[in-house]
N, C-alpha and C positions, 0 to 999 in steps of 0.2 A: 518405461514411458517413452514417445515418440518424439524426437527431438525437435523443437521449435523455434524458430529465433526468441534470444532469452527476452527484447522488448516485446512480444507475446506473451512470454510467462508473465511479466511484473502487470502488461495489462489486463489479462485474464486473471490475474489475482485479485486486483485492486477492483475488478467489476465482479467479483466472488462477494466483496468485501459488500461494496455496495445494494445487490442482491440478498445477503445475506444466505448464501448458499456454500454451508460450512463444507460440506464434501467435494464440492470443486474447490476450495481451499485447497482442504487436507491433503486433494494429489500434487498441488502447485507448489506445498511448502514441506521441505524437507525437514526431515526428525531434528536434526543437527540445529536448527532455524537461530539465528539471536534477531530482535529486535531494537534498534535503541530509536530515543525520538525525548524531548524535552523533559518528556514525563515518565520517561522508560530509560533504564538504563542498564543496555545487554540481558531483559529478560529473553527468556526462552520461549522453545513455541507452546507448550502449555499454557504459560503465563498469559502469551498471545492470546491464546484463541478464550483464555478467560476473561481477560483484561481488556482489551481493544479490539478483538473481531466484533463483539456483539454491541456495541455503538451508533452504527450507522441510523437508528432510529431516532437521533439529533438531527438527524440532515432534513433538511429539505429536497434539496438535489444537489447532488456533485459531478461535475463533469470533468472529465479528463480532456486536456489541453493540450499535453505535449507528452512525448514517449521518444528518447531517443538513447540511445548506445554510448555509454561513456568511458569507452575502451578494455580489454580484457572483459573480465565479465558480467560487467558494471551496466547499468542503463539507470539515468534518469529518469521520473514519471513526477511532470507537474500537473495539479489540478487543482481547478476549485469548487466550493461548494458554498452551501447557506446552512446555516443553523436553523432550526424551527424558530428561535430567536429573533430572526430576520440577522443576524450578523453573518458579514460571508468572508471568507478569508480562502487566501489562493498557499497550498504548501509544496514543496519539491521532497522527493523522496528517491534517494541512492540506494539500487538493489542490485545484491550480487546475486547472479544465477549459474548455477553447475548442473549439466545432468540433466537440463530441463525443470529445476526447483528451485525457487527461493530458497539461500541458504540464511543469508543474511539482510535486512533493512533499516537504514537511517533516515529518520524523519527530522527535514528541516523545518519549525512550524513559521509560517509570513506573517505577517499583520495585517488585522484588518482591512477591507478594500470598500469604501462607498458601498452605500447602498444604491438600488439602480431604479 
């Protein structure tokens, strides 16, 4: 795989994520992968792509916000989105990238934000 800055890998993921385009996933997210996040705790990438890729059909729309580098091989990526619900809520998520792959991601979930 062609190496990319790794704030490219986690936002090419997380718009795999949103598209629903499992194959741009699967090159983004290494074998090794753990996930954790409120509701997860250190599953694997199986689990992932059984569990929490196929989701995004709650959304309304999600946008990405912010994407930046949080030293070593860390990056930041906040965003937010709407529930079909009409509830919108903004989350940060800490991803490690090696190799050009998500190895690892923790999901911090936010709280509710007005509606608009």
């Amino acid at each position: 795989m062609s190496q990319q800055p790794n704030a490219d890998v986690v936002r090419k993921c997380l718009e795999s994520y949103i598209a629903q385009d499992r194959a741009a996933a699967e090159k983004l997210i290494a074998e090794s992968f753990v996930f954790t996040s409120p509701q997860d705790d250190r599953i694997d990438r199986a689990a992932f792509f059984e569990r929490c890729f196929p989701t995004a059909d709650r959304l309304r729309w999600q946008e990405i916000r912010t994407v930046v580098p949080a030293g070593g091989d860390g990056v930041f990526i906040m965003y937010e989105y709407e529930l079909k619900t009409g509830e919108r809520h903004c989350n940060v998520e800490l991803s490690t990238v090696r190799d050009g792959q998500l190895v690892e991601t923790q999901v911090f979930f936010g709280g509710r934000l007005p509606k608009s």
